[in-house]
N, C-alpha and C positions, 0 to 999 in steps of 0.2 A: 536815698532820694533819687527820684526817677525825673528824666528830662522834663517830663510835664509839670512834674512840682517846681521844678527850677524856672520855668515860664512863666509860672502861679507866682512865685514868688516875686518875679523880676518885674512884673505887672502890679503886686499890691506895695511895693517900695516906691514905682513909680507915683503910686497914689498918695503913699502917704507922707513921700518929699513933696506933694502938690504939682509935680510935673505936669499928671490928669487928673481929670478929675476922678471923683469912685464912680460916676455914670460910665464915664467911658473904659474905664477896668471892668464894671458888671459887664457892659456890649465883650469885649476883649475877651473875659472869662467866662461869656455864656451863664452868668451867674445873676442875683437882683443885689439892688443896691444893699437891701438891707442885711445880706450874705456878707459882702463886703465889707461892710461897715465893724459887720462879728468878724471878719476875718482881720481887722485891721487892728481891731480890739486884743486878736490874741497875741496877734504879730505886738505890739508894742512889751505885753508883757510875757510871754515866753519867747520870743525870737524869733528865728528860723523853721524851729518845728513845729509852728500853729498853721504853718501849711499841711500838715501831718495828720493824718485819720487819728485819733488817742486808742484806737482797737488794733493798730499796726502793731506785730510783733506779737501780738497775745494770742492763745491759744483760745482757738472758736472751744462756745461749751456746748455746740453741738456733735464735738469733733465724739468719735466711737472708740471706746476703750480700748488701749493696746493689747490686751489679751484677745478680742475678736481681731485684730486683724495676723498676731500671730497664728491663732488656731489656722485661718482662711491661710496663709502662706504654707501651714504647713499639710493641709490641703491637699494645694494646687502644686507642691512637691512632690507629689507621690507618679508613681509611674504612670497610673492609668490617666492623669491629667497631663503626659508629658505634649509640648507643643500647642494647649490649648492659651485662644487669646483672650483679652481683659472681657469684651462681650458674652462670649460663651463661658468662659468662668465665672459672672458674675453668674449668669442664669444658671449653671450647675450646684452655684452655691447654692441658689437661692430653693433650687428644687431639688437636692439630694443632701442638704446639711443643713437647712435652716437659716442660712445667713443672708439675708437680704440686704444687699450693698449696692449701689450702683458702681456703673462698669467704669465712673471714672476714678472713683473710687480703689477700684478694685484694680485699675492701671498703675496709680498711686502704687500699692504697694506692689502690685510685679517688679514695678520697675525696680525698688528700691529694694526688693528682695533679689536680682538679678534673674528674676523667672521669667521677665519680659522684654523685649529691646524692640522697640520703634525701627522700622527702615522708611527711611524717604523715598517718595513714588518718581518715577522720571518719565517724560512723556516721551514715548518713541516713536508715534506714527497717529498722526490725528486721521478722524474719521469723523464724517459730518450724522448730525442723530437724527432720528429716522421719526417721526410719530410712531404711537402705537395704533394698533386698527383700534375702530370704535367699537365690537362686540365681540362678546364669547364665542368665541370658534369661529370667526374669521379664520386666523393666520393659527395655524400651530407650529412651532418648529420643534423641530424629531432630531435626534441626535444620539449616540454612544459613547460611554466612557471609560475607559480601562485605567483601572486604576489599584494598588493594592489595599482593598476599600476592608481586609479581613488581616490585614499588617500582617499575613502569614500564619494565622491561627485556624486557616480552612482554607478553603478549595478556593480557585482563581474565579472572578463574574468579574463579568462587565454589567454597568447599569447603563438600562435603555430609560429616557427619558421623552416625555413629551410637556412642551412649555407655551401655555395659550399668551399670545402676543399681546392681547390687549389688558388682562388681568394679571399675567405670569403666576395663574394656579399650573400644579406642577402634578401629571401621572407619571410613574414610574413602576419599574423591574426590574430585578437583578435577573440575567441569564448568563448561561454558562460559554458559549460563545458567538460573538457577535457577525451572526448569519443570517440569510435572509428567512429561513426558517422560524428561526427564535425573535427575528424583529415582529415579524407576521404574525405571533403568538400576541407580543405584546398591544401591535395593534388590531387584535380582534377583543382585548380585554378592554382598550378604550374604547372601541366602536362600542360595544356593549354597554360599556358604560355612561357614554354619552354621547355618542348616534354620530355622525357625518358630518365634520367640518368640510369649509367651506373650500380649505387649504391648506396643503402640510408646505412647509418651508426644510427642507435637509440641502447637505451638504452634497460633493461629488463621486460619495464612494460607490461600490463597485455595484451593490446592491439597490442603489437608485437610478445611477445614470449608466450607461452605456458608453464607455468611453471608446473614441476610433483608433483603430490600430496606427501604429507608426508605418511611416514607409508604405501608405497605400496611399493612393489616388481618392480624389474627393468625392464624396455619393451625392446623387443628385438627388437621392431620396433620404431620409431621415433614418436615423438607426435605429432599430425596434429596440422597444421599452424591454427593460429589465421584468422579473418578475413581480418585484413592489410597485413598477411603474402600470404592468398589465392589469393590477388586481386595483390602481388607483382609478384606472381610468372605469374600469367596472362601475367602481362602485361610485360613479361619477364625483369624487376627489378632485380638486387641483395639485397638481404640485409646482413648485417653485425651486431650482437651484441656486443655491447661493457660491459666490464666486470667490468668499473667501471668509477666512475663520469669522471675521469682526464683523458682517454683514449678520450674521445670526447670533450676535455678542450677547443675545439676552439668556440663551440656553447656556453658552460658553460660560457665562457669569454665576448660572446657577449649579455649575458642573466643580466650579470654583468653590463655592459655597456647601457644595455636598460633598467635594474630597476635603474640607475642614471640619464642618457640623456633621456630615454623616459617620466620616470614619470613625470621631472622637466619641460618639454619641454609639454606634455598634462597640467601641470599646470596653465604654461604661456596661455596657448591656450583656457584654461578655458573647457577641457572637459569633459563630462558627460557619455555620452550614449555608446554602442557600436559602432555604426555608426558611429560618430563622431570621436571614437578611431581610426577605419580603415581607415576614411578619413585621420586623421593626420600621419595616418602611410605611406599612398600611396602618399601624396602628399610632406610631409616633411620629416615625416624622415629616409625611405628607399632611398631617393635621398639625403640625408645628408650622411648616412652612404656609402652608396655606390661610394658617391663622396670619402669622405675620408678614408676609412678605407680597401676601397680594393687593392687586388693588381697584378701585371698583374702576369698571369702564364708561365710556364716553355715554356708550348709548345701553340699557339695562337690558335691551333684548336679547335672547340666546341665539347664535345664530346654525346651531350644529341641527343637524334636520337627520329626523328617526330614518330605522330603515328599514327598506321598502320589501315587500312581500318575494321577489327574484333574487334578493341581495341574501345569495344562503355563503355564507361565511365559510364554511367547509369547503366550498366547491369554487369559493374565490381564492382566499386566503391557504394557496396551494401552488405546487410546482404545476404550470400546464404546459403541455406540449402539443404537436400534430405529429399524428402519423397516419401513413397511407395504406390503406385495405389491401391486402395482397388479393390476387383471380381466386384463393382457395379460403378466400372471407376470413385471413388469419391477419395479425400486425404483433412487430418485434417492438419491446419494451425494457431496456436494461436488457440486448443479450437475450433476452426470453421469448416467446413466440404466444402466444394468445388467441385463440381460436373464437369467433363470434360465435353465440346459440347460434342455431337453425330456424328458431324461433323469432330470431331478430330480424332476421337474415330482408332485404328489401331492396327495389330500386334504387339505382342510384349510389350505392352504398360500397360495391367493387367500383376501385380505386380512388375512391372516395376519402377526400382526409376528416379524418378524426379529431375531436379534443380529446387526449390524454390527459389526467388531471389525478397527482401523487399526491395522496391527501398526507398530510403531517402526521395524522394520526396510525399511517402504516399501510392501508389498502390502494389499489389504481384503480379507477374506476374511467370509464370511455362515455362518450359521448357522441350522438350523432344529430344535428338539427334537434336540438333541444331533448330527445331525450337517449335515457343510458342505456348501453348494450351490456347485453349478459358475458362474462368473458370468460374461459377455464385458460389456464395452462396445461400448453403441450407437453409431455412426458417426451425428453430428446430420448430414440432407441441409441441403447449403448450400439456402441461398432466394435465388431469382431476384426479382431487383426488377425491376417495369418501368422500362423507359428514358423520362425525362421527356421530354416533347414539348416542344420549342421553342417558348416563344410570342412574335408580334411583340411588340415595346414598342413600345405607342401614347404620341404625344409628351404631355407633360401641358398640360391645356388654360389658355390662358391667359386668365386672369381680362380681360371689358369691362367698364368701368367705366360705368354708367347715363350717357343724355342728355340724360332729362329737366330737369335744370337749366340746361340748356345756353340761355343767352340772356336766363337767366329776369329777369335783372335789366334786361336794354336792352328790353325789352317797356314801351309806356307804362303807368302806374299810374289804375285807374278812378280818379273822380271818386267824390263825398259817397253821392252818391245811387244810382248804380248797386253802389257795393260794400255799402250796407247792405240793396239786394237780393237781393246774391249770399250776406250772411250770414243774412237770413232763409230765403233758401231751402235753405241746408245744415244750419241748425236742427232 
């Protein structure tokens, strides 16, 4: 009997010594009179337990036979389900074994099969919530995750993620490392796939921001944009830095979410390779997630805008540099030297800076005032060294040792007189 019965009770005794009346026990027990009045009925002839549901203690007949929830524990024993939770095991059951159970269910028996154990949340650092923007492709926020997403049955990725703010539909890739090369891969697959937001939201790493060295003096001018940041502003992008993990909590959340559901789910799926990561991401689990987990925005409009007939992708979505025309219409590129046609050749163009731009896909191509210079590489002439001339080796000279002391001791010793005129006279 639970405290509240014990109140139930201590209010219908009241009633039925006549203390209150049953009006004022139904107000009291939120109950009607004529609840009461049965209530009071049972109380006289079974006692105490007519405050008592008569289904308490018995076994629901809706309850599912204990041979289904054995099979499902033994299951969710197996290795390849090790670490999965009551949510994502129920949906495993229900889509790789047939057993449709719900997940509270399915908590039920982890727990009591010891395959699952609750931890309590503790709040360590509050942070005030932010609205979502009102349409697709306002805000996106871009972010990387390293993670061992292949539990060591294949090669090391990281997943590049990109998470629209207002919806939280989710693009993604696995690449191999997390460089501004392979980000700019990833974001020329969303530009494609669905045109120019409004705004990327990322974090402070090295490939976005420009951070200033230590131990200098302060610039009165702004620090040139990284290469992500040069190709954003091309392709008239905003970007936005965030100033700490939890400011972009909503990609951080979903990165949570993909180092549970993704690994467990490549698990299942037995995968290995890169390839096969991408595959399982395009074909299951960006349409899993995006089924479930997004949701519709404020305002129904798109806000990502096509691109524009300049915006060539190869020649953005690249390392660019400047370099300077040498007087002999040649420039140094990695160490190498690069001659302009003859053909190119124009005003203005000696000492002239150049856009260098190292396509990803392996070639450098130049640039001048909008359009491109033909380039060959120089052939460096090898250099002849002279041939060292042989010199004899003279033997090394060996040390004589002075003779002067030679004897000096068997020599007889002057006398008084002549040696204190041999010391006046060196005086």
């Amino acid at each position: 009997m639970t405290q509240a019965d014990r109140d139930r009770l201590v209010a219908l005794k009241k009633a039925a010594s006549g203390a209150i009346t049953q009006r004022q026990a139904a107000e009291e027990l939120k109950l009607s009179e004529r609840q009461v009045r049965r209530l009071l009925a049972k109380l006289r002839g079974r006692g105490d337990q007519a405050i008592l549901h008569g289904l308490r203690g018995r076994r629901s007949n809706r309850r599912l036979a204990e041979e289904i929830e054995e099979r499902a524990v033994a299951i969710l024993k197996q290795e390849v389900y090790r670490g999965f939770g009551p949510t994502l095991a129920s949906e495993y059951l229900a889509k790789k074994h047939a057993l449709a159970v719900s997940k509270e269910t399915v908590r039920k028996w982890m727990t009591r099969a010891g395959v699952w154990r609750s931890r309590p949340r503790r709040v360590v650092e509050v942070h005030t919530w932010r609205a979502r923007r009102e349409r697709l492709g306002e805000l996106v926020q871009w972010d990387t995750s390293e993670d061992e997403w292949t539990e060591g049955r294949g090669e090391k990725m990281y997943l590049v993620s990109m998470i629209d703010d207002a919806t939280s539909q989710v693009f993604a890739r696995f690449v191999r490392h997390d460089s501004m090369e392979e980000n700019m891969g990833v974001l020329e697959q969303y530009l494609g796939r669905y045109g120019r937001p409004l705004e990327f939201y990322t974090d402070k790493a090295s490939i976005f921001y420009t951070t200033p060295k230590k131990n200098h003096p302060a610039r009165e001018q702004p620090l040139p944009p990284t290469q992500i940041g040069r190709a954003l502003a091309e392709l008239n992008i905003g970007w936005i830095a965030a100033h700490s993990p939890q400011a972009k909590g909503r990609i951080e959340r979903s990165f949570n979410t993909a180092q549970d559901r993704l690994v467990k789910g490549m698990r299942v799926a037995g995968v290995k390779t890169m390839e096969e990561a991408n595959a399982y991401l395009e074909s299951e689990y960006l349409p899993e997630w995006n089924a479930k987990f997004t949701v519709v925005p404020a305002c129904p409009d798109d806000a990502h805008r096509p691109l524009r007939k300049q915006d060539r992708l190869e020649t953005i979505l690249c390392r660019v540099e400047q370099r300077v025309v040498g007087k002999d219409y040649t420039i140094r590129v990695d160490g190498e030297t690069y001659q302009i046609a003859r053909q190119d050749i124009r005003p203005r163009l000696c000492g002239a800076a150049v856009r260098v731009e190292r396509r990803r896909d392996g070639p450098v191509a130049v640039r001048f005032e909008n359009q491109y210079l033909q380039m060959q590489a120089c052939q460096p002439v090898e250099k002849v060294r002279p041939k060292a001339v042989a010199q004899k080796r003279s033997k090394k000279p060996v040390a004589v040792k002075s003779q002067w002391m030679k004897g000096f001791s068997d020599r007889p010793a002057p006398t008084l007189r002549p040696a204190i005129g041999i010391a006046n006279a060196t005086s």
